[in-house]
DRENKOL-204688 format. One record per residue (C-alpha): residue number from 1; y negated, z, x. Coordinates in steps of 0.5 Angstrom, whole numbers. Last residue first. Layout:
N
+-----+-------+-------+-------+
|  nr |     Y |     Z |     X |
+-----+-------+-------+-------+
| NUM |     Y |     Z |     X |
...
+-----+-------+-------+-------+
END
This chain:
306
+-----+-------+-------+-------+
|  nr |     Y |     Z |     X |
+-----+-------+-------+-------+
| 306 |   -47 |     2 |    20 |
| 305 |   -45 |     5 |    13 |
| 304 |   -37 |     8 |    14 |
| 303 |   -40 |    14 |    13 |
| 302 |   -44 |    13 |     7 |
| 301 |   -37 |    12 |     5 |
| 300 |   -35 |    18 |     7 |
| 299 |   -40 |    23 |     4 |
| 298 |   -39 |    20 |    -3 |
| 297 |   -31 |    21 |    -2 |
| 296 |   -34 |    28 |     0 |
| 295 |   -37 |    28 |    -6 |
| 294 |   -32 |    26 |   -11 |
| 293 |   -28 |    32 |    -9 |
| 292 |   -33 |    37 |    -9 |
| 291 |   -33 |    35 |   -16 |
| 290 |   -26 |    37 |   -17 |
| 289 |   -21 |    31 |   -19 |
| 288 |   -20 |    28 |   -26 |
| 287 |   -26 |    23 |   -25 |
| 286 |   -21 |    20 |   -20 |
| 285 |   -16 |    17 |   -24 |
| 284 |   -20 |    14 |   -30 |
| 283 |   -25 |    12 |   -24 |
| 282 |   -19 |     8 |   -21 |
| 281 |   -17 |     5 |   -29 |
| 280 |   -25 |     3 |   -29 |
| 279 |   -24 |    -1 |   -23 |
| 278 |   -19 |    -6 |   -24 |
| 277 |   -25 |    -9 |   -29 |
| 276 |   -31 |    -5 |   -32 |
| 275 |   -35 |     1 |   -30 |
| 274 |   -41 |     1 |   -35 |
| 273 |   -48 |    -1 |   -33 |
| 272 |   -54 |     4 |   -33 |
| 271 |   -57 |     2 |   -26 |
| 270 |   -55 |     7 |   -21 |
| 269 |   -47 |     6 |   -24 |
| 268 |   -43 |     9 |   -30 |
| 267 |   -37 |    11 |   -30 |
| 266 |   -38 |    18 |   -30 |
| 265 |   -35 |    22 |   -26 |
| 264 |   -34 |    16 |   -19 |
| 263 |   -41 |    14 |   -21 |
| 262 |   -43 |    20 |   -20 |
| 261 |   -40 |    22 |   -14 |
| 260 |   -44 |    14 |   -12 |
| 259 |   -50 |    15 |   -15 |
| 258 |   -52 |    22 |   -12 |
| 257 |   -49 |    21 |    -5 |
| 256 |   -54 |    15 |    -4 |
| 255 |   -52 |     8 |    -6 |
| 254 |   -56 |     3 |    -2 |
| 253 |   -51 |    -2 |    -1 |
| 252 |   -54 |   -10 |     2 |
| 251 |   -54 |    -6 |     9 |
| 250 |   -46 |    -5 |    10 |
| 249 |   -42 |    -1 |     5 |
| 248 |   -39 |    -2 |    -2 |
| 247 |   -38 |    -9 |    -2 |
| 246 |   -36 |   -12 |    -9 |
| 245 |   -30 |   -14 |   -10 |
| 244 |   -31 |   -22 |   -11 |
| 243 |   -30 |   -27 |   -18 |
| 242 |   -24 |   -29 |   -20 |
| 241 |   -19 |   -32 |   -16 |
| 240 |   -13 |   -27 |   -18 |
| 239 |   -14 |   -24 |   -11 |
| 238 |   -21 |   -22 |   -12 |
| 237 |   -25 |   -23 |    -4 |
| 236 |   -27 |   -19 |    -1 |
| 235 |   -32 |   -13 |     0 |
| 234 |   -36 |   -10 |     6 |
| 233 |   -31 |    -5 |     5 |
| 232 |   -29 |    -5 |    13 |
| 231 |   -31 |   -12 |    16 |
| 230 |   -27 |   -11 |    23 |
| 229 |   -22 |    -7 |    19 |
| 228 |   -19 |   -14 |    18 |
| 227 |   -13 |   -12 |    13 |
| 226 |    -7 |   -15 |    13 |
| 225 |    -5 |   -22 |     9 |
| 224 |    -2 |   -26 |    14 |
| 223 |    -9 |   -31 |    14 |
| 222 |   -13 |   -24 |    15 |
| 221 |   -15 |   -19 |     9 |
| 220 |   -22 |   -18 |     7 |
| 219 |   -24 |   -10 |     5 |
| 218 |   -26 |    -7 |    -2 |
| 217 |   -19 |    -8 |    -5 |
| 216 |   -14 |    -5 |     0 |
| 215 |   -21 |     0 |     3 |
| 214 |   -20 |     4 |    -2 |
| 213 |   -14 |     7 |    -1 |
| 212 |   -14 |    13 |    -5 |
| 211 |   -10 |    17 |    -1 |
| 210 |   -10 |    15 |     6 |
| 209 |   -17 |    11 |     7 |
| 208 |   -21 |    15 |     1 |
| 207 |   -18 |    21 |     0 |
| 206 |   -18 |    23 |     8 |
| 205 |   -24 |    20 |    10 |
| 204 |   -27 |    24 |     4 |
| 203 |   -24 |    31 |     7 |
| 202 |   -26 |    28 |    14 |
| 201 |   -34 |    27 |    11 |
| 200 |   -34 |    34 |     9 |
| 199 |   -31 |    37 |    14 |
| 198 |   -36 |    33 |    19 |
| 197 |   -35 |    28 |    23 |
| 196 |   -35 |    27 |    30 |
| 195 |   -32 |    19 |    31 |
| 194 |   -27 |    16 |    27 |
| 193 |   -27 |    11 |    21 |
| 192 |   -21 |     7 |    21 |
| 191 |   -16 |    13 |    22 |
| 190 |   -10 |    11 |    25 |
| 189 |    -3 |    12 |    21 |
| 188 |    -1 |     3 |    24 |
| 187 |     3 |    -2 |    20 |
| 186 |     0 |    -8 |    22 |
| 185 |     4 |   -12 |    27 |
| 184 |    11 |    -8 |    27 |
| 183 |    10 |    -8 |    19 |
| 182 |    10 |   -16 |    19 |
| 181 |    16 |   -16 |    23 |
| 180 |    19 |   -11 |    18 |
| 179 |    16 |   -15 |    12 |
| 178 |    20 |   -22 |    14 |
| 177 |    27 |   -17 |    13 |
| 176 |    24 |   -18 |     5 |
| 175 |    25 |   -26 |     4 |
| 174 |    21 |   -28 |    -1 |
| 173 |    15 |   -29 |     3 |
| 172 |    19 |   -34 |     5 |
| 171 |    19 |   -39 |     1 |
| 170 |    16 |   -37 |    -5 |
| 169 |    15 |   -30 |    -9 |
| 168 |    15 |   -28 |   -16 |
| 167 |    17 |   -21 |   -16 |
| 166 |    22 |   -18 |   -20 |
| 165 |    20 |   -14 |   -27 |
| 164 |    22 |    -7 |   -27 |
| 163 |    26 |    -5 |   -33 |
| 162 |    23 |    -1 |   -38 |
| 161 |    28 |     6 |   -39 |
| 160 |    22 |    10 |   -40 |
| 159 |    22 |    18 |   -37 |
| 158 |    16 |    22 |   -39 |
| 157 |    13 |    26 |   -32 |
| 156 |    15 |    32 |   -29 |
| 155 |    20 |    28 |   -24 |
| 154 |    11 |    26 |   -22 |
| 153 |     9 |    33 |   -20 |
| 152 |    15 |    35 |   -15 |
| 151 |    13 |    28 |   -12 |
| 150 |     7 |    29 |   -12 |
| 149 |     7 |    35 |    -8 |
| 148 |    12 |    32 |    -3 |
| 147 |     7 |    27 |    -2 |
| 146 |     2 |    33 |    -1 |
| 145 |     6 |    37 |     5 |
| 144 |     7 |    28 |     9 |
| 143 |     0 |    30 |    10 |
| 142 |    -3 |    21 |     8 |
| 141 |    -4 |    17 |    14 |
| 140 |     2 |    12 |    12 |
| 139 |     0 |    13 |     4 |
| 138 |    -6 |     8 |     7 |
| 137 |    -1 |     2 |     9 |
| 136 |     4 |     5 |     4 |
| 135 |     0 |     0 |    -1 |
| 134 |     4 |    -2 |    -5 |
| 133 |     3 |   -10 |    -5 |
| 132 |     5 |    -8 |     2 |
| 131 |    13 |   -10 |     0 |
| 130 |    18 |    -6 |     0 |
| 129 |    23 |    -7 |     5 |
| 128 |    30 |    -5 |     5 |
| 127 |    34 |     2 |     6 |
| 126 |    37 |     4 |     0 |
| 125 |    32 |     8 |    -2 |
| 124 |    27 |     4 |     0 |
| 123 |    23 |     3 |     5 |
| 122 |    15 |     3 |     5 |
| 121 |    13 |     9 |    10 |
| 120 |    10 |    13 |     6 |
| 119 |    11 |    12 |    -1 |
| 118 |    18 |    10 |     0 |
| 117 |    20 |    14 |     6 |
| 116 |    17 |    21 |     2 |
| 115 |    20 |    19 |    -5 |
| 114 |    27 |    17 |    -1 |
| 113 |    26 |    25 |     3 |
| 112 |    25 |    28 |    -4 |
| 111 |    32 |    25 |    -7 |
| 110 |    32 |    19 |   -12 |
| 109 |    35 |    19 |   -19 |
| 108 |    29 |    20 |   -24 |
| 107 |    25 |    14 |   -20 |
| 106 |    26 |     9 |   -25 |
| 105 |    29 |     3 |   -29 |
| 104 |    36 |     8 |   -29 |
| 103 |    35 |    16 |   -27 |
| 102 |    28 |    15 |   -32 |
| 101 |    23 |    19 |   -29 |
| 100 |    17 |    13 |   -30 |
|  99 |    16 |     9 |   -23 |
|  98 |    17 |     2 |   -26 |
|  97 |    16 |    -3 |   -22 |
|  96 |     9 |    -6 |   -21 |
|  95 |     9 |   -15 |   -22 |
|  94 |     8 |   -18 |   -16 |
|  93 |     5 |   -26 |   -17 |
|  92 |     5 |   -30 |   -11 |
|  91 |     3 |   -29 |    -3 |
|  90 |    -4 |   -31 |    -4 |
|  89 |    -4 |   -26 |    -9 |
|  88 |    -3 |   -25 |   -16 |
|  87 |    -2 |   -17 |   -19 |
|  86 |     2 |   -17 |   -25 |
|  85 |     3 |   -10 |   -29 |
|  84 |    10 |    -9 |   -31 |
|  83 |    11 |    -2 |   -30 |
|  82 |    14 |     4 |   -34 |
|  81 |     9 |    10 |   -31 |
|  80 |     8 |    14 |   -38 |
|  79 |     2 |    18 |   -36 |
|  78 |    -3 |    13 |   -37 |
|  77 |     0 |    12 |   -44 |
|  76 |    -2 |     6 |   -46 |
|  75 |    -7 |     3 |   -51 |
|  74 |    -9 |    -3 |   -47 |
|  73 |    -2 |    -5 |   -46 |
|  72 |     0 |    -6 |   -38 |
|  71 |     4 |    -1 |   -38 |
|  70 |     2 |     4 |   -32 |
|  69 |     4 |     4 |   -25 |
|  68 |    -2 |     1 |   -22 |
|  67 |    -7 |     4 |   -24 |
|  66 |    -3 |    10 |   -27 |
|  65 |    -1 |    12 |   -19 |
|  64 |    -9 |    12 |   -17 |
|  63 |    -8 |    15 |   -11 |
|  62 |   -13 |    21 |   -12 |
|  61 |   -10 |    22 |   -19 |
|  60 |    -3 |    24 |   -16 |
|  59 |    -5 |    28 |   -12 |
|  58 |    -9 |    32 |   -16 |
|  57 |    -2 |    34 |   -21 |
|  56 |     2 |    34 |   -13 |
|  55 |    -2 |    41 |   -12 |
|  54 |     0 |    43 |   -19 |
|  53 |     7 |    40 |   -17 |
|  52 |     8 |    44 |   -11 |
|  51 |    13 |    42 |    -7 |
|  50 |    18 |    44 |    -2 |
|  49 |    19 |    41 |     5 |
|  48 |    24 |    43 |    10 |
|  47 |    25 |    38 |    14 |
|  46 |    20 |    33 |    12 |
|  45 |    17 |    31 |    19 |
|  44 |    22 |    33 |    23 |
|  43 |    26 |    27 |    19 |
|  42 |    22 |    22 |    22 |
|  41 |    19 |    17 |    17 |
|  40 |    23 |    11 |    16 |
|  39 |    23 |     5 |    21 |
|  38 |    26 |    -1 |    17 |
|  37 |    29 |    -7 |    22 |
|  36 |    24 |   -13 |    23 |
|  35 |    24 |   -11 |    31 |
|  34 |    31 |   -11 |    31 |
|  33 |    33 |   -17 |    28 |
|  32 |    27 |   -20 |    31 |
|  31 |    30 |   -18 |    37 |
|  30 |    37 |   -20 |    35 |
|  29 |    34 |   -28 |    34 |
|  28 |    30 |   -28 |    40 |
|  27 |    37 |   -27 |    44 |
|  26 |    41 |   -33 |    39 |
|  25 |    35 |   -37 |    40 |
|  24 |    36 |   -36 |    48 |
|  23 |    43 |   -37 |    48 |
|  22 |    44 |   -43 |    44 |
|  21 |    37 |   -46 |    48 |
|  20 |    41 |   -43 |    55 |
|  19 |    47 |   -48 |    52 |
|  18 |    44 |   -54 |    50 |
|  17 |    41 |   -53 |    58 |
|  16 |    48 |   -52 |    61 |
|  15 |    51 |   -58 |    56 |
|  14 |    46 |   -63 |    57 |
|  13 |    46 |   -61 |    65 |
|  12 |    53 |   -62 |    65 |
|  11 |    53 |   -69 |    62 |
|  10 |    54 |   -73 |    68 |
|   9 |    60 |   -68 |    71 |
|   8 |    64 |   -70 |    65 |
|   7 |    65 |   -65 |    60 |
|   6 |    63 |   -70 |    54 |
|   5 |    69 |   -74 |    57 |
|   4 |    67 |   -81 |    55 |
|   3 |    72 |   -85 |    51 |
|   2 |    76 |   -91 |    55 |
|   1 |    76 |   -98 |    52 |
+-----+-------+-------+-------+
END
């Protein structure tokens, strides 16, 4: 029996077309390589920076750090920034790394520009993704000056040698490259609100949608978990499955100015109830800021009311 001769001219066209699916998937493959590639923040933007941990001190609780960061102990040091915290999502479970000032389980060891890249543009110092769980998705629009800031703020605060907690992830939101082609889609440092606004009302955009990110709990995500700006803090859903994150905009608010500054130094709503939840960890943070602050935060959400 004679055997086929696989490069006959009848199996040609078989091998030029397999050939073309070889070359074309190996093309799309590079691209998405190269689109899913980290971008740090550019290097003129934090040439030269110094910062000023007293202005980083206000920072800090803007962005509610502590909220995230701090152990997960009902009696812990909010200024003790080892981790642990769990946060479920659709996604799976993450688990907030530890940020203390330890050199080893911490951010002790990194420079001013790896905090910066971190925070703002979600790489890490030794160039990988980090996952939008930590929202650098808001810390994109932040002034690259206060994140020196508190950056020089946060190497004051304790050292705690807990390690991080890995991520518990399935198939493939495991894998870290995946975040870039996620990044190249959604990652974006455009203001949601626009329009003429006034001071006041751009100071509290700026708190709100770069420093405090308000928006990543009070605002619905999409199927690939983003936010979708078309229903800004109109509320969402609570990613452990309990409950719903109210709406803090749209006509069932009716918060004035007053109610919600006043909420954000007291803890206490319109009606007398008392802050509870996830929330009660924020209002901790922010009623550290100056009252003018927490009005102009106020003055944005009411912005944000159609």
């Amino acid at each position: 029996m004679t055997t086929p001769d696989p490069y006959s001219r009848s199996n040609k066209p078989v091998l030029t077309l397999l050939a073309g699916v070889a070359i074309g998937g190996a093309a799309v493959a590079a691209t998405l390589w190269w689109v899913s590639a980290p971008t740090p923040v550019s290097a003129a933007r934090i040439a030269g920076l110094t910062g000023d941990p007293q202005n980083g001190e206000a920072v800090f609780h803007a962005g509610g750090c502590a909220s995230c960061h701090m152990a997960p102990a009902s009696d812990a040091d909010p200024l003790v920034l080892a981790g642990g915290r769990a946060f479920a999502s659709d996604f799976g479970t993450f688990h907030a790394p530890n940020i203390s000032s330890d050199p080893v389980h911490g951010i002790g060891a990194w420079s001013q520009d790896e905090f910066i890249n971190a925070v703002m543009a979600g790489v890490s110092p030794d160039g990988q993704h980090y996952y939008p769980a930590f929202p650098y998705t808001a810390y994109i629009k932040a002034d690259p000056q206060d994140i020196a800031d508190l950056y020089a703020f946060m190497t004051t605060l304790p050292a705690d040698a807990t390690p991080s907690r890995a991520h518990d992830l399935a198939f493939p939101f495991n894998i870290r490259r995946s975040v870039g082609v996620w990044k190249a889609l959604y990652l974006d440092d455009d203001w949601t609100i626009t329009g003429d606004l006034t001071q006041t009302e751009a100071r509290g955009r700026y708190l709100s949608e770069a420093l405090a990110h308000c928006a990543e709990c009070h605002t619905p995500r999409n199927a690939l978990g983003a936010l979708d700006v078309s229903q800004w803090m109109l509320g969402a859903p609570n990613p452990s499955g309990q409950g719903r994150i109210p709406a803090i905009s749209g006509p069932d608010f009716n918060w004035s100015l007053f109610d919600i500054s006043a909420y954000l130094e007291s803890g206490f709503t319109p009606d007398f109830d008392v802050v509870g939840g996830s929330m009660a960890a924020v209002v901790n943070s922010l009623q550290q800021l100056d009252k003018s602050e927490l009005d102009a935060i106020a003055a944005y959400i009411l912005r944000t009311n159609p």
